[in-house]
PQR file with spaces between the fields and no chain letter, atoms N, CA, C, O and H, PARSE charges and radii, in Angstrom:
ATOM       1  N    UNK     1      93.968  122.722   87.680 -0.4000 1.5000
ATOM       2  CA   UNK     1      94.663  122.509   88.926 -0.0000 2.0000
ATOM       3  C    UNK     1      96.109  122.120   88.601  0.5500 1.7000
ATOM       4  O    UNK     1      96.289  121.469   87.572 -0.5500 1.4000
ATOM       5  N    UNK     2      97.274  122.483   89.448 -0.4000 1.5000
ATOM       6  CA   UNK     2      98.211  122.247   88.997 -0.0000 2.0000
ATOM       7  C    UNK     2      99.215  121.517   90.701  0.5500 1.7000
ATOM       8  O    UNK     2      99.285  122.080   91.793 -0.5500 1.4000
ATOM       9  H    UNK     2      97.128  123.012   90.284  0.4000 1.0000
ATOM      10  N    UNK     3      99.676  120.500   90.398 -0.4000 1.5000
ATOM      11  CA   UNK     3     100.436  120.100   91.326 -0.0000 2.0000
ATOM      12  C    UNK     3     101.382  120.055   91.542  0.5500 1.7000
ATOM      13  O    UNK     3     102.010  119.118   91.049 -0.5500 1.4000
ATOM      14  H    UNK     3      99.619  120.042   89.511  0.4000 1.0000
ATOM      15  N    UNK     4     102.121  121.062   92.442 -0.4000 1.5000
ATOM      16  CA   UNK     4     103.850  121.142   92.463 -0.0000 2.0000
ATOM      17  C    UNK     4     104.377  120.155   92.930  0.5500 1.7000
ATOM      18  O    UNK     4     104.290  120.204   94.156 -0.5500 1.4000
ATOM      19  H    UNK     4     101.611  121.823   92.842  0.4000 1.0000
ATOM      20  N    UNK     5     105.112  118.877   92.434 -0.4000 1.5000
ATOM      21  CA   UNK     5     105.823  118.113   93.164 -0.0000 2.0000
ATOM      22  C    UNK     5     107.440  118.025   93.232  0.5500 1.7000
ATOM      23  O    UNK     5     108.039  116.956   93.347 -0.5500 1.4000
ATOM      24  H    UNK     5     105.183  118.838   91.437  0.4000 1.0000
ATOM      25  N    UNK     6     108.019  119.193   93.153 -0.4000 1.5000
ATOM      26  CA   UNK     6     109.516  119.695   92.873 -0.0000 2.0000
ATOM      27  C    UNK     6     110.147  118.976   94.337  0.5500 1.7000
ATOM      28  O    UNK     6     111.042  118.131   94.352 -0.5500 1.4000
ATOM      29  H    UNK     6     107.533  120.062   93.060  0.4000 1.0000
ATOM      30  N    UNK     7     109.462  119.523   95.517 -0.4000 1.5000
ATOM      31  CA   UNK     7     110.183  119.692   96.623 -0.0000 2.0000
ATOM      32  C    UNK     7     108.455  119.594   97.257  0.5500 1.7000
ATOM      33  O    UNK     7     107.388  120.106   96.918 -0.5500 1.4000
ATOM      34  H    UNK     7     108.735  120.210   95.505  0.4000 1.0000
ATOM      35  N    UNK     8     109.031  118.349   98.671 -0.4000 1.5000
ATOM      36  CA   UNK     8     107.916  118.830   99.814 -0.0000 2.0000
ATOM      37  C    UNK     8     108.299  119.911  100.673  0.5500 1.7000
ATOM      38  O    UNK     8     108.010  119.681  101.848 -0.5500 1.4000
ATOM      39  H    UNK     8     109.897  117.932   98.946  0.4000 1.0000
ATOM      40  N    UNK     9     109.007  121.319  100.415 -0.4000 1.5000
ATOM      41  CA   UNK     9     109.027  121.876  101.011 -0.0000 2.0000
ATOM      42  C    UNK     9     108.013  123.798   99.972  0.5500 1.7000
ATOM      43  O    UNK     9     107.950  125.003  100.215 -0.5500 1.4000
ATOM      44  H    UNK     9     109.242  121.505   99.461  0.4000 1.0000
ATOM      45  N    UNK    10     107.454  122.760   98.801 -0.4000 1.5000
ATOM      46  CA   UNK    10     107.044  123.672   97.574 -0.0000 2.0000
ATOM      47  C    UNK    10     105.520  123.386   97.957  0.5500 1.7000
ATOM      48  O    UNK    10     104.808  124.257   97.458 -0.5500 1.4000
ATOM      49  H    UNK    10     107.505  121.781   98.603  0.4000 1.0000
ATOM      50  N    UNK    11     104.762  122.399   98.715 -0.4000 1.5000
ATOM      51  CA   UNK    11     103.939  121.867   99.037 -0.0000 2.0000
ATOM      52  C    UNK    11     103.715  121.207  100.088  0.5500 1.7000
ATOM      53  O    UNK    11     103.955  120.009  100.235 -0.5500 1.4000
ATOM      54  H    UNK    11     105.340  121.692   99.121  0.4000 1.0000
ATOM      55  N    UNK    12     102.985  122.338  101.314 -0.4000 1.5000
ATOM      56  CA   UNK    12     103.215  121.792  102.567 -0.0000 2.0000
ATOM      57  C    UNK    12     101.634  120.944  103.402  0.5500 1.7000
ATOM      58  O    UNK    12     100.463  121.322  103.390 -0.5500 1.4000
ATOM      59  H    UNK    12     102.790  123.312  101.195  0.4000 1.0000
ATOM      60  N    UNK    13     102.352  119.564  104.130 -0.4000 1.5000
ATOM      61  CA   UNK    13     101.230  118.324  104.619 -0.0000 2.0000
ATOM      62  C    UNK    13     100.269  119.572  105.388  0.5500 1.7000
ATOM      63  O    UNK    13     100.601  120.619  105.943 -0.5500 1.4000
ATOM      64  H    UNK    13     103.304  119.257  104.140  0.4000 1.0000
ATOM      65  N    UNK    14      98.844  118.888  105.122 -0.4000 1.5000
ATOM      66  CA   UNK    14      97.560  119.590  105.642 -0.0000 2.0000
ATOM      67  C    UNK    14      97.444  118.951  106.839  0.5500 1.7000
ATOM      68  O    UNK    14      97.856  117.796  106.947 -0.5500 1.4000
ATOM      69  H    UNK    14      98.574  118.037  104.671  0.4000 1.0000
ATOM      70  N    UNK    15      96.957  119.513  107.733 -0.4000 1.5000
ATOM      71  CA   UNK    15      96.495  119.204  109.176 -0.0000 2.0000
ATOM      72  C    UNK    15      96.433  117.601  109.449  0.5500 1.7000
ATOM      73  O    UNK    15      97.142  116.944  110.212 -0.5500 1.4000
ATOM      74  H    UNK    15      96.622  120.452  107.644  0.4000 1.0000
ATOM      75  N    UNK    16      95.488  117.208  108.689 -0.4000 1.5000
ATOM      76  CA   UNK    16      95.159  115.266  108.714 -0.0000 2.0000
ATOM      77  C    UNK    16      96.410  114.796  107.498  0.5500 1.7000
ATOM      78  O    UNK    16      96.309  113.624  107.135 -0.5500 1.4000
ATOM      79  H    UNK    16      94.913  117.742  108.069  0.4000 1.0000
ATOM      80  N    UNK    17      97.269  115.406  107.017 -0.4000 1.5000
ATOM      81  CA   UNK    17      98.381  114.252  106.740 -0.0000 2.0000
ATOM      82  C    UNK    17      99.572  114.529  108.016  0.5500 1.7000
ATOM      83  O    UNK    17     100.524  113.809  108.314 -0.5500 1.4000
ATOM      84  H    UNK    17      97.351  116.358  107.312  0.4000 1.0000
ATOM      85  N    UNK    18      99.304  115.337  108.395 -0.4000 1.5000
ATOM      86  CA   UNK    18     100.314  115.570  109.727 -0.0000 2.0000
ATOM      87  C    UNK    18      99.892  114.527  111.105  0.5500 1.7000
ATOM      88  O    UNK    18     100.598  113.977  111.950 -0.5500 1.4000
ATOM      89  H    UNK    18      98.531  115.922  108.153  0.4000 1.0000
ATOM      90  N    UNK    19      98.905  114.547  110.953 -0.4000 1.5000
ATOM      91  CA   UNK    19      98.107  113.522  111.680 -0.0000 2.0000
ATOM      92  C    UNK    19      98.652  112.308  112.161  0.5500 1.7000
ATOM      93  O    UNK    19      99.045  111.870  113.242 -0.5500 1.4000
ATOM      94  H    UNK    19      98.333  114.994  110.266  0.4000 1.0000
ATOM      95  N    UNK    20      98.476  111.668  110.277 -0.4000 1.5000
ATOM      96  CA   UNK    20      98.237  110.764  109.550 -0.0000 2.0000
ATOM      97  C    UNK    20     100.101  110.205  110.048  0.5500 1.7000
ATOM      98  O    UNK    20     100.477  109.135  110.526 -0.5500 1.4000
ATOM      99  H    UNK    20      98.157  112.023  109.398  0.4000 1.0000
ATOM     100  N    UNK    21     100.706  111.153  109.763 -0.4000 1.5000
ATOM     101  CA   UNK    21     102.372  110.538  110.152 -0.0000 2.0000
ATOM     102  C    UNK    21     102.501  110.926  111.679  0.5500 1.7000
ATOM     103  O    UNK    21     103.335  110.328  112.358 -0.5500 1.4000
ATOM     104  H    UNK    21     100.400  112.022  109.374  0.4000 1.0000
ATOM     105  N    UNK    22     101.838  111.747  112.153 -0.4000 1.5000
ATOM     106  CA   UNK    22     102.206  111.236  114.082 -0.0000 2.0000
ATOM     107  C    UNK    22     101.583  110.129  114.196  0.5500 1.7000
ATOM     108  O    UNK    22     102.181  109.431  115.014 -0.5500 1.4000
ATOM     109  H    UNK    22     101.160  112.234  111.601  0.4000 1.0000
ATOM     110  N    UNK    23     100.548  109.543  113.725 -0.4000 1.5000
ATOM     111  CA   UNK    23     100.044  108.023  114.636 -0.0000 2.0000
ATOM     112  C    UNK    23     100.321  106.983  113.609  0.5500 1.7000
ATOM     113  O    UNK    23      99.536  106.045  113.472 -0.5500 1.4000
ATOM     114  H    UNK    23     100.062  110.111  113.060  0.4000 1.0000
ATOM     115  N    UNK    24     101.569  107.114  112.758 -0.4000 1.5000
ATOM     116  CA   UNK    24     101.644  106.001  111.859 -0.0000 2.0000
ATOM     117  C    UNK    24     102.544  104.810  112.462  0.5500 1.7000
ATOM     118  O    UNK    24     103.546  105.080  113.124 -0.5500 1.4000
ATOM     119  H    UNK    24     102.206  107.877  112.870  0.4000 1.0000
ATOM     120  N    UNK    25     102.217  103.708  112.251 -0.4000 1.5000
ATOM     121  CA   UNK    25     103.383  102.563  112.359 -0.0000 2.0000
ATOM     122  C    UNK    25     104.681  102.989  112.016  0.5500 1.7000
ATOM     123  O    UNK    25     104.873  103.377  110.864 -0.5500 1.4000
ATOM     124  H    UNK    25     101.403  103.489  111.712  0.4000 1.0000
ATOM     125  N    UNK    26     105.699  102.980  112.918 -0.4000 1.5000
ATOM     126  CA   UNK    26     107.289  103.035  111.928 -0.0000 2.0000
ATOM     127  C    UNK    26     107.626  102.251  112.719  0.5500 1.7000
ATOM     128  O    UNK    26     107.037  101.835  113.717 -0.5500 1.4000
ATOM     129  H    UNK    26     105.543  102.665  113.854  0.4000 1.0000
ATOM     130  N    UNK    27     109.066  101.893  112.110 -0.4000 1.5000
ATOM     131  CA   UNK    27     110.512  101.241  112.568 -0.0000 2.0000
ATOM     132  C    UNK    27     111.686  100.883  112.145  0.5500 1.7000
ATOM     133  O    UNK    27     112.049  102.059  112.153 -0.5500 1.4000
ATOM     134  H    UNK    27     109.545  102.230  111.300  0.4000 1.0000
ATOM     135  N    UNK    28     112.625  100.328  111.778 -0.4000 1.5000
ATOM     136  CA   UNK    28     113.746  100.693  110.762 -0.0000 2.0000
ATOM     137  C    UNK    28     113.977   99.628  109.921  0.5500 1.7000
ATOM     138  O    UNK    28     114.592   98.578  110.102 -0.5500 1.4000
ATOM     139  H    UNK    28     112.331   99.373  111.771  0.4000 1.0000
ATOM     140  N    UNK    29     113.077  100.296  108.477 -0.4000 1.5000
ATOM     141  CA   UNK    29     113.268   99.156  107.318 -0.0000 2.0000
ATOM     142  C    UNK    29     114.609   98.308  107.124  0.5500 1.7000
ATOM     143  O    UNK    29     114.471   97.248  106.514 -0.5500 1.4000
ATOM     144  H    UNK    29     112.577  101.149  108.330  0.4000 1.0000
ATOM     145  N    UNK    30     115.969   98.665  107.595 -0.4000 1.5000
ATOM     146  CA   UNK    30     116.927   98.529  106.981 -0.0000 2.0000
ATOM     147  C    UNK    30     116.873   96.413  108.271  0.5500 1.7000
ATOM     148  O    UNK    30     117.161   95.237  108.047 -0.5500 1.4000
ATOM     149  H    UNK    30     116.082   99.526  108.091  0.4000 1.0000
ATOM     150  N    UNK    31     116.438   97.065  109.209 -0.4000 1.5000
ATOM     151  CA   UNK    31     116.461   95.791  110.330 -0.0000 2.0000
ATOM     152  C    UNK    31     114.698   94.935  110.253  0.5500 1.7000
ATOM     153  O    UNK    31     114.134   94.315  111.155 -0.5500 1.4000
ATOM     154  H    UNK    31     116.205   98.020  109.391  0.4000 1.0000
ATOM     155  N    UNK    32     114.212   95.220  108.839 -0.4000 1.5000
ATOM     156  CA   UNK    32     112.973   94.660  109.062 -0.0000 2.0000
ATOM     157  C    UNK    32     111.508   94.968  109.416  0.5500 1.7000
ATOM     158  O    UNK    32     110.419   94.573  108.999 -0.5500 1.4000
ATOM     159  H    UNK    32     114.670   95.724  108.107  0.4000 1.0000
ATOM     160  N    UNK    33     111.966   95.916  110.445 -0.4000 1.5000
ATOM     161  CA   UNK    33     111.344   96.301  111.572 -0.0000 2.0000
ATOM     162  C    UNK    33     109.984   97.821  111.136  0.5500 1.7000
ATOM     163  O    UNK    33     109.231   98.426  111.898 -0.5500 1.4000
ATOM     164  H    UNK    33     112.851   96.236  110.784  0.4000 1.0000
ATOM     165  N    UNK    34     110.129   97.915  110.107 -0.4000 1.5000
ATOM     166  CA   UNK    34     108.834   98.703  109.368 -0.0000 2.0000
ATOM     167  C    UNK    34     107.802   98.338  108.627  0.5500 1.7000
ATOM     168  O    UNK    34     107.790   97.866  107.490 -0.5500 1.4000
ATOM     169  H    UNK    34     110.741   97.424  109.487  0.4000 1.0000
ATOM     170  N    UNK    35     106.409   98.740  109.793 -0.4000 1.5000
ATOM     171  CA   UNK    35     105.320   97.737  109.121 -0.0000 2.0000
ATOM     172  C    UNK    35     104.967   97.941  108.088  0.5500 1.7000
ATOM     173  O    UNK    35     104.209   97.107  107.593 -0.5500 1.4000
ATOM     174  H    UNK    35     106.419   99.123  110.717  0.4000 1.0000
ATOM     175  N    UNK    36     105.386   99.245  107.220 -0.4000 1.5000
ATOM     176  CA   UNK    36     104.735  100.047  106.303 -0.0000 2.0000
ATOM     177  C    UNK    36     105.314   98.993  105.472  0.5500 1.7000
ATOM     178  O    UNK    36     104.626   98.101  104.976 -0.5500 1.4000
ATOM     179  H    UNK    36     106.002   99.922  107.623  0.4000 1.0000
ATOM     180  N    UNK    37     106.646   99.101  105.310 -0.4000 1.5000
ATOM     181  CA   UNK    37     107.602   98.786  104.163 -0.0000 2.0000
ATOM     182  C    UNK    37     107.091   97.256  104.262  0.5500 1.7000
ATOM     183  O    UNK    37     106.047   97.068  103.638 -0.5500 1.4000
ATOM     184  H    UNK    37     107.205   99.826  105.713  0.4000 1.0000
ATOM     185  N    UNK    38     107.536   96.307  104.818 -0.4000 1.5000
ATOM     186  CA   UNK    38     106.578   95.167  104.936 -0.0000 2.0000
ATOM     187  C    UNK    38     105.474   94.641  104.694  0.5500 1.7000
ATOM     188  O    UNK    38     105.280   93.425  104.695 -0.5500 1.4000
ATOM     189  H    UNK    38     108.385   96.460  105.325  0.4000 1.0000
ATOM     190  N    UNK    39     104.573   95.562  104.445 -0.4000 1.5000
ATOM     191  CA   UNK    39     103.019   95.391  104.108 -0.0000 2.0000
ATOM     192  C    UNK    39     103.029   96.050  102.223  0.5500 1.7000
ATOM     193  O    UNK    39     102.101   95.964  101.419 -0.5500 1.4000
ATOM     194  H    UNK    39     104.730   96.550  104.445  0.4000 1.0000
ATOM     195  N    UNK    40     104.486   96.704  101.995 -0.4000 1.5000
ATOM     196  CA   UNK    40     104.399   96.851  100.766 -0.0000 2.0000
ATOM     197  C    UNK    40     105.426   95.817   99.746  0.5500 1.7000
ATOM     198  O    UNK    40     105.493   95.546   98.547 -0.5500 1.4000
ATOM     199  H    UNK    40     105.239   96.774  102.649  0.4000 1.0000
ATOM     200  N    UNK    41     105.963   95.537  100.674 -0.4000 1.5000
ATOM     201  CA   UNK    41     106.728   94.450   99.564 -0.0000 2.0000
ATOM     202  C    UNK    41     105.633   93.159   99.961  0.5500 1.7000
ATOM     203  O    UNK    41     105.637   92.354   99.030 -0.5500 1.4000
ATOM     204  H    UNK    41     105.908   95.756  101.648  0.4000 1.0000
ATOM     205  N    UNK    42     104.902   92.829  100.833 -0.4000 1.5000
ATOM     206  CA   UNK    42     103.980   91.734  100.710 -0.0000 2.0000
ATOM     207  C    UNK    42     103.390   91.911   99.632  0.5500 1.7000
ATOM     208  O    UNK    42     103.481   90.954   98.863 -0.5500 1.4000
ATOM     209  H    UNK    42     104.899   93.483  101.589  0.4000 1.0000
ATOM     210  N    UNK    43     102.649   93.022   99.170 -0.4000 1.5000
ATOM     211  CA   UNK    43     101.871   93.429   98.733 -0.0000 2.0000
ATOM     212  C    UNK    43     102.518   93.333   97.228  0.5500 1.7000
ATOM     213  O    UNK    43     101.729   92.838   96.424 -0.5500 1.4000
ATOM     214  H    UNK    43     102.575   93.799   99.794  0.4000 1.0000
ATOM     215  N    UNK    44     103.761   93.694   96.694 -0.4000 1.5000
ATOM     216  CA   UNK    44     104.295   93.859   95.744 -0.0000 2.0000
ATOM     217  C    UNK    44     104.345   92.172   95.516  0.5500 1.7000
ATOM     218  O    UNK    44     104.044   91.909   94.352 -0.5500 1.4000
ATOM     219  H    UNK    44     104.402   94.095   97.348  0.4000 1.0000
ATOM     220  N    UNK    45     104.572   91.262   96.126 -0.4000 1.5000
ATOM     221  CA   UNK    45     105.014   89.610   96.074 -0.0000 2.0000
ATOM     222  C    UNK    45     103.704   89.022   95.870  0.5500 1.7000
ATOM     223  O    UNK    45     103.556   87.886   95.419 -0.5500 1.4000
ATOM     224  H    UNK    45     104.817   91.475   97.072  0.4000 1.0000
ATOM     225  N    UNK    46     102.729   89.812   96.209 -0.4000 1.5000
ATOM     226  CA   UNK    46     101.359   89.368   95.934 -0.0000 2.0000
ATOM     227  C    UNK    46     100.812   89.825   94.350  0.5500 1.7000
ATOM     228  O    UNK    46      99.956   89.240   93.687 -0.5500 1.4000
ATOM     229  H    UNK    46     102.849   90.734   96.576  0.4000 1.0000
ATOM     230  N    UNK    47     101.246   90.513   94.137 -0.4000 1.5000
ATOM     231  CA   UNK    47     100.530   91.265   92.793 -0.0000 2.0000
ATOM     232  C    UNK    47     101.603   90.553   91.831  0.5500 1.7000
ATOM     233  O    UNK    47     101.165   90.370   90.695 -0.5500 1.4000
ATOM     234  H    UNK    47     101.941   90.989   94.675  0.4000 1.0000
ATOM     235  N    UNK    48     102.778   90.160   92.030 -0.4000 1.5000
ATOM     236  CA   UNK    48     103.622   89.673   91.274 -0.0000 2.0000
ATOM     237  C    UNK    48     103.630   88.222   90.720  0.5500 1.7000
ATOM     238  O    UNK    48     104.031   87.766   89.649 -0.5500 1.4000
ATOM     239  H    UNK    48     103.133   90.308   92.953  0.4000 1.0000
ATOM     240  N    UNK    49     103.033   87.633   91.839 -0.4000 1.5000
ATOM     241  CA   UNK    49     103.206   86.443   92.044 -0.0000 2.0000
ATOM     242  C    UNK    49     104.186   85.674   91.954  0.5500 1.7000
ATOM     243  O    UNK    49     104.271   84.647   91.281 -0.5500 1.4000
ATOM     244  H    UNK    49     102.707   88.004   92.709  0.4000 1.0000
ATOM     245  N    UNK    50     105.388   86.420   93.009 -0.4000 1.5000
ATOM     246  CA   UNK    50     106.776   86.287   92.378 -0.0000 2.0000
ATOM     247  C    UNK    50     107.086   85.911   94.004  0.5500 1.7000
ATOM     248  O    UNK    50     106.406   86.242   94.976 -0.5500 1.4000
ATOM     249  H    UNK    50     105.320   87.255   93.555  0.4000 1.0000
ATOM     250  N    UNK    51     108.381   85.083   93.979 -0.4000 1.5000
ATOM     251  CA   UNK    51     108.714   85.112   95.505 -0.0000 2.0000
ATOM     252  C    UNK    51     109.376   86.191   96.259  0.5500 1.7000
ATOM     253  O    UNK    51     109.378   86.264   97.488 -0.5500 1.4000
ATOM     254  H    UNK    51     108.933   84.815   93.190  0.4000 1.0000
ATOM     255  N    UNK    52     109.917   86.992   95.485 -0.4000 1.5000
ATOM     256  CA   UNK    52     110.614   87.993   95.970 -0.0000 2.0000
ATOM     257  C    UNK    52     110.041   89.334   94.790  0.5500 1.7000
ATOM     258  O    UNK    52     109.713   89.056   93.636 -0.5500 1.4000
ATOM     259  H    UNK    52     109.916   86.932   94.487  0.4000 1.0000
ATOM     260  N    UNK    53     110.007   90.908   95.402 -0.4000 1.5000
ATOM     261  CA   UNK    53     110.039   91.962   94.715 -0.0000 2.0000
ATOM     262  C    UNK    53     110.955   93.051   94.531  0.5500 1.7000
ATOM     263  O    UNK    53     111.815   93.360   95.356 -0.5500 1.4000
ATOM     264  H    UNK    53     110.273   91.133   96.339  0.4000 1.0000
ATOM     265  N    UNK    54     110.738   93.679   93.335 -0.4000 1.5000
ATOM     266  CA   UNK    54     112.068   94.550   93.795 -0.0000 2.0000
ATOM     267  C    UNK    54     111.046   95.785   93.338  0.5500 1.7000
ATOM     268  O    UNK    54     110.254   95.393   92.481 -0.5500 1.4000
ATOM     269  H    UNK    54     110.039   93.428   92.665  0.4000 1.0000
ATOM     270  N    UNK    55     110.906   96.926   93.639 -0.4000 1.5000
ATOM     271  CA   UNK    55     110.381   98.647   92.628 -0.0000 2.0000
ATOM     272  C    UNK    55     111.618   99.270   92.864  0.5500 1.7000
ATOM     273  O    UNK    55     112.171   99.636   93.901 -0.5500 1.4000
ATOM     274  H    UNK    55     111.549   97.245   94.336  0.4000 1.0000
ATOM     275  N    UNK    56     112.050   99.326   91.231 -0.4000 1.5000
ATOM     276  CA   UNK    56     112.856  100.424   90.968 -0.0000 2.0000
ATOM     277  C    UNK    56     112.397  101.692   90.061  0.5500 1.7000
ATOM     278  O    UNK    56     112.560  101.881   88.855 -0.5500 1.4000
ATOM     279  H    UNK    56     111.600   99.028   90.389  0.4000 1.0000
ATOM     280  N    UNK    57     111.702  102.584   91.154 -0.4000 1.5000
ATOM     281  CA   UNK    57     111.467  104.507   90.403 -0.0000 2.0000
ATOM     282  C    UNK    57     112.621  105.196   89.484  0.5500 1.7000
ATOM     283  O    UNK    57     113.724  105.578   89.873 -0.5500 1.4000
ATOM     284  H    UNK    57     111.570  102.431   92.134  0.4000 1.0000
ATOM     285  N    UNK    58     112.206  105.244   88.457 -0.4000 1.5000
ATOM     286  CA   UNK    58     113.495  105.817   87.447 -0.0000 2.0000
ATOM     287  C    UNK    58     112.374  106.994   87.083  0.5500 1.7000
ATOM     288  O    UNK    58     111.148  107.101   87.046 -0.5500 1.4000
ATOM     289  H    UNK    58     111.309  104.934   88.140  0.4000 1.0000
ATOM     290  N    UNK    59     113.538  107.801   86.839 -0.4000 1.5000
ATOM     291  CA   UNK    59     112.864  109.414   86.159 -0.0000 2.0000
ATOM     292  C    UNK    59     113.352  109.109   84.405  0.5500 1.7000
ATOM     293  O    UNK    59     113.558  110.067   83.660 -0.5500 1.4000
ATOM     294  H    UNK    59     114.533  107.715   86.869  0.4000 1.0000
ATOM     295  N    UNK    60     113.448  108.090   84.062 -0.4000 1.5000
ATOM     296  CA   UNK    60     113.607  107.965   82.539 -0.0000 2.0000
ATOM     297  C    UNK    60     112.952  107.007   81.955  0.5500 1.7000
ATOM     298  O    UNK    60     113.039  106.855   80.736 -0.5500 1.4000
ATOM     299  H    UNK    60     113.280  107.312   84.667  0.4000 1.0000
C-alpha cells in the first residue's frame, strides 16, 4: 500500500471524513476560540507535564 501525502489535493477526504469536518467544533485559534486546538495543547500540557507546550513539525 502506498500513501500519497504530497498534496491533499493528490488524495481526496472520503464521504465520513467530509462528514467528520461539516459537524466538527471550530473557531478562531488565533482568539482562543478553537475547541480542537485547545483540547490539543491541554492535551500536549498533560503528557508533558509542563505548564505550557509548544509542537514544532520540522521536515529535518
Amino acid at each position: 500500500m502506498l500513501i500519497d501525502l504530497r498534496s491533499d489535493t493528490v488524495t481526496q477526504p472520503s464521504a465520513e471524513m467530509r462528514t467528520a469536518m461539516a459537524q466538527a467544533d471550530v473557531g478562531d485559534d488565533v482568539y482562543g476560540d478553537d475547541p480542537t486546538v485547545n483540547a490539543l495543547q491541554a492535551e500536549a500540557v498533560r503528557l508533558s507535564g509542563k505548564p505550557a507546550a509548544l509542537f514544532l513539525p520540522t521536515g529535518t
